[in-house]
VEXDREN-2710 file (C-alpha; in Angstrom, 1 decimal):
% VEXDREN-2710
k/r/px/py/pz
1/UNK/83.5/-25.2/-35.2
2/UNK/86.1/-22.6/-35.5
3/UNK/89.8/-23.7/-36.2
4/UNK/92.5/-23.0/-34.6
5/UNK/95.9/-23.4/-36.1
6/UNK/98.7/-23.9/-34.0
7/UNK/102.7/-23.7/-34.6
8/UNK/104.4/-26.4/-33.9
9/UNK/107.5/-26.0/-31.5
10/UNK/109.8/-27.6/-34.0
11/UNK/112.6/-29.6/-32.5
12/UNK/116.5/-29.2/-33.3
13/UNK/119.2/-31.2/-33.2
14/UNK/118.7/-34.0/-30.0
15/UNK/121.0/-35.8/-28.4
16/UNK/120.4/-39.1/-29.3
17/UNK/121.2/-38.6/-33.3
18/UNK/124.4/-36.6/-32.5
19/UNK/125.8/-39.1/-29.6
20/UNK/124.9/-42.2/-32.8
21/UNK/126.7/-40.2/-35.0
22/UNK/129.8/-40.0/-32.9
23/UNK/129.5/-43.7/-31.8
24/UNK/129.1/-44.6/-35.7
25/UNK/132.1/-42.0/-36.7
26/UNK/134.7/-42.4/-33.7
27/UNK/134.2/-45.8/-32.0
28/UNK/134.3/-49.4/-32.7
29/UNK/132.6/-51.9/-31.6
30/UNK/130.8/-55.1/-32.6
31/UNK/128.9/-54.9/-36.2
32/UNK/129.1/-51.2/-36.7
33/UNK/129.2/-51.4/-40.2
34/UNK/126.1/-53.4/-40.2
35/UNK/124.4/-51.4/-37.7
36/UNK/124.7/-48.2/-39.9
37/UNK/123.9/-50.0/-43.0
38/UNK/120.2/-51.0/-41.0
39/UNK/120.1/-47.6/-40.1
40/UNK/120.6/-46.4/-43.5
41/UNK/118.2/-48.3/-44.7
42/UNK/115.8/-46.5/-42.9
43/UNK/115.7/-44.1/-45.2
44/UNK/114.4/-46.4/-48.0
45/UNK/111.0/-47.3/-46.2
46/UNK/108.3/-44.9/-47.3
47/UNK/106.3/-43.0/-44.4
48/UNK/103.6/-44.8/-45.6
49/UNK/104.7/-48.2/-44.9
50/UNK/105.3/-47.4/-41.0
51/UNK/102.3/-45.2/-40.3
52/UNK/100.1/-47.7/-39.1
53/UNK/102.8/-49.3/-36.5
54/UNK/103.9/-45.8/-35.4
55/UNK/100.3/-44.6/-34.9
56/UNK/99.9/-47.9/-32.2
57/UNK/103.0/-46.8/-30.6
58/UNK/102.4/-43.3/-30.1
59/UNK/99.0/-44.1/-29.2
60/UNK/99.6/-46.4/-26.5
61/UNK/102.1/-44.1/-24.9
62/UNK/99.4/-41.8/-24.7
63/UNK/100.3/-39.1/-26.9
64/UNK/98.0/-38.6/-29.5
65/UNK/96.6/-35.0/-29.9
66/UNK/99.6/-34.0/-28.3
67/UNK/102.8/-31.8/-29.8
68/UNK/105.0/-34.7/-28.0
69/UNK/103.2/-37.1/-30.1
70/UNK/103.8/-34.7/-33.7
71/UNK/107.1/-34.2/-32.9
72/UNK/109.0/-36.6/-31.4
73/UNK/109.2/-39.5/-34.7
74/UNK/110.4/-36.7/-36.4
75/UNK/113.3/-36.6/-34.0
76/UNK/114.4/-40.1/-34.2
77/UNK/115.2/-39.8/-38.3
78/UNK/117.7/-41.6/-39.1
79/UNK/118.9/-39.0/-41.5
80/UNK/120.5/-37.2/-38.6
81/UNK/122.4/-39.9/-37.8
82/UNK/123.8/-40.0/-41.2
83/UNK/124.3/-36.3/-41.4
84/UNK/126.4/-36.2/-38.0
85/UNK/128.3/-39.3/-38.8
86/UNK/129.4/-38.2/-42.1
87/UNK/130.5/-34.7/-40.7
88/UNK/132.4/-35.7/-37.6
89/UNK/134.2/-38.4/-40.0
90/UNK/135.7/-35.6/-41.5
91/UNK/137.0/-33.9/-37.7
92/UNK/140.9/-35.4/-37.3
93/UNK/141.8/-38.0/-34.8
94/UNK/144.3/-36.3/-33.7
95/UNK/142.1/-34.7/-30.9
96/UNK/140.7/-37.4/-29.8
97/UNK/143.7/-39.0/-29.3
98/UNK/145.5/-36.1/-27.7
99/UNK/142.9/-35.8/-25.1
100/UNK/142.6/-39.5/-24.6
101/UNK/146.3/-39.4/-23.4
102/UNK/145.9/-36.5/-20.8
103/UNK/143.2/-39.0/-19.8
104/UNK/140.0/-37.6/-20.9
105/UNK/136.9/-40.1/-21.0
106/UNK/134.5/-40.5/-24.1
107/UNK/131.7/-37.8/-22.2
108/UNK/134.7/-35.0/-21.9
109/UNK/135.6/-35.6/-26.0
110/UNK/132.4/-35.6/-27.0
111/UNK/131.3/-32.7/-25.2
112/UNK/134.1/-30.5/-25.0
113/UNK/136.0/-31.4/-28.3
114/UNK/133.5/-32.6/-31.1
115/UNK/130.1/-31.1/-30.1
116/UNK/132.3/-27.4/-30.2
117/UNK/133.9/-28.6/-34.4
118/UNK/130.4/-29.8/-35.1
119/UNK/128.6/-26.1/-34.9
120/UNK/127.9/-26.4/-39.0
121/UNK/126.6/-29.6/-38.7
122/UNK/124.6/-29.1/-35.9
123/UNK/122.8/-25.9/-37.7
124/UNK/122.3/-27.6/-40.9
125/UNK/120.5/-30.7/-38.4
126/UNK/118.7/-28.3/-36.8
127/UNK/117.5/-26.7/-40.7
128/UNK/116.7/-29.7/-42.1
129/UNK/114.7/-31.0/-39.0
130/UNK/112.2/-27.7/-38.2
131/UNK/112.2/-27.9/-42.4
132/UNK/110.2/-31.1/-42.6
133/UNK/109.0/-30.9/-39.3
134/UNK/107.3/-27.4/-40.1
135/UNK/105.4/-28.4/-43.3
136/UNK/104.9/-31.9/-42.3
137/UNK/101.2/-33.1/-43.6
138/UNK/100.2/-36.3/-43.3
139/UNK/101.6/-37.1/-39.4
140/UNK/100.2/-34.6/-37.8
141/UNK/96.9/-35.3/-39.3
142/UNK/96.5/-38.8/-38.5
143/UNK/98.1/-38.6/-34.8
144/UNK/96.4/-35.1/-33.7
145/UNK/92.8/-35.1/-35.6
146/UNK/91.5/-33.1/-32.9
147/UNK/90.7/-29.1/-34.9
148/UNK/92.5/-27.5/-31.8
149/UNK/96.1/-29.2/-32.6
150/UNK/95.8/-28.2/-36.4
151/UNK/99.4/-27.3/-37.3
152/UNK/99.5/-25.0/-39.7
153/UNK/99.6/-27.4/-43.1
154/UNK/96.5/-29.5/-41.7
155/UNK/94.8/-26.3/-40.5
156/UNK/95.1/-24.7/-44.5
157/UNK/93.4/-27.9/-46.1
158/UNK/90.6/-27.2/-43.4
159/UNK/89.6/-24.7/-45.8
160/UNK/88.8/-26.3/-48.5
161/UNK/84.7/-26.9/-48.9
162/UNK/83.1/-29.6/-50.8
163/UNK/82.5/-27.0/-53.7
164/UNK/84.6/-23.9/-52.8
165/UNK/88.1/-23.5/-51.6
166/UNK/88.6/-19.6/-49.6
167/UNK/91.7/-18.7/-51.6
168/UNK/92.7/-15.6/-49.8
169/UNK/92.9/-17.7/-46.5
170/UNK/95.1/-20.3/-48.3
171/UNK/97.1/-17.6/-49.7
172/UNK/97.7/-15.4/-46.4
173/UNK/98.5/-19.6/-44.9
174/UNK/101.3/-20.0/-47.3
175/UNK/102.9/-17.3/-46.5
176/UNK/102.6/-17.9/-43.1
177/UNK/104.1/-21.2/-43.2
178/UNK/107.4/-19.7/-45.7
179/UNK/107.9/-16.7/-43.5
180/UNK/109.3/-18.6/-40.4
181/UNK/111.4/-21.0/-43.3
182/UNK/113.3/-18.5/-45.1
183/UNK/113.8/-16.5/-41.6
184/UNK/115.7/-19.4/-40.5
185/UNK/117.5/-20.1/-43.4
186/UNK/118.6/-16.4/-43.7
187/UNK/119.8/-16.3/-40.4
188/UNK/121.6/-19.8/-40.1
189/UNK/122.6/-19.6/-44.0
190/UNK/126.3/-19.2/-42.9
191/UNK/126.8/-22.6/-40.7
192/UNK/124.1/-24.1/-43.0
193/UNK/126.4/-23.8/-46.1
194/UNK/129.7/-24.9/-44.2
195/UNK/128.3/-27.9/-43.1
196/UNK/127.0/-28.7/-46.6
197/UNK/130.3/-29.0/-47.8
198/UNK/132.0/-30.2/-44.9
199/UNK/132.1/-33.6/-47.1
200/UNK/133.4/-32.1/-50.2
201/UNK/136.0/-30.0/-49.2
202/UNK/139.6/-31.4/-47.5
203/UNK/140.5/-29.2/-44.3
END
């Protein structure tokens, strides 16, 4: 059966990690602290430890061997949330205050006053999700076995025989999966470095 390798439509920055980022960074409210410390702890528990539970959810809401079903745990990492938090900390009260006394809501700040600072961060999100998204391996083989949703990872190990492994297919598949990598980083490399030092640096 002939293989078909597919690119995945990698997802950017969504919603719901920048709006936690901005509740985490600019609001208070009951056991924030300890909210974000669960959250962080995410980032301790291997893949491997949560593949099984995942599978059953994704599978039950009907997504497997579909690009909704590879993409969308991806998207809820909670390293976004830490990446968006720790940037907007650094953004100054001040304007969130100012626009809070010409009587501007939480919606109008966040969409008109942080999302517009948070350009760098947003970028290097955006990087660092279609990143590990693109060359993601073992996911996207266990939620989309079907030959015709191979991303491009899955679809290079398809070529490796029992006894003999077609190294000018592999080879010309590497490349294919770098080429769209260092084409985004080239172009975002700018915003991408900002926001990597957004932390370190005092504005």
């Amino acid at each position: 059966m002939k293989v078909r390798i597919n690119k995945m439509r990698s997802g950017v920055a969504r919603p719901g990690r920048v709006m936690a980022g901005y509740a985490f960074a600019k609001m208070d409210f009951p056991f924030k602290e300890s909210l974000f410390l669960a959250v962080l702890s995410m980032l301790m528990i291997p893949l491997v430890t949560t593949l099984i539970p995942l599978y059953l959810l994704v599978r039950a809401m009907g997504l497997q061997n579909t690009y909704p079903g590879i993409i969308l745990p991806g998207l809820a990492a909670p390293m976004g949330i830490f990446l968006m938090r720790t940037f907007m900390e650094q953004l100054p009260r001040d304007l969130e205050n100012a626009a809070r006394l010409d009587g501007a809501g939480e919606g109008y700040i966040f969409a008109r006053i942080i999302l517009p600072l948070c350009k760098p961060g947003l970028v290097t999100l955006a990087i660092f999700t279609f990143m590990t998204q693109w060359v993601a391996f073992v996911w996207p083989l266990v939620i989309a076995p079907d030959p015709n949703m191979f991303m491009l990872t899955t679809g290079l190990n398809s070529f490796k025989a029992q006894y003999r492994v077609n190294w000018g297919l592999v080879a010309a598949g590497m490349v294919l999966v770098l080429i769209p990598t260092a084409i985004a980083f080239v172009a975002f490399m700018r915003h991408f470095i900002a926001g990597s030092l957004a932390g370190a640096l005092k504005q």
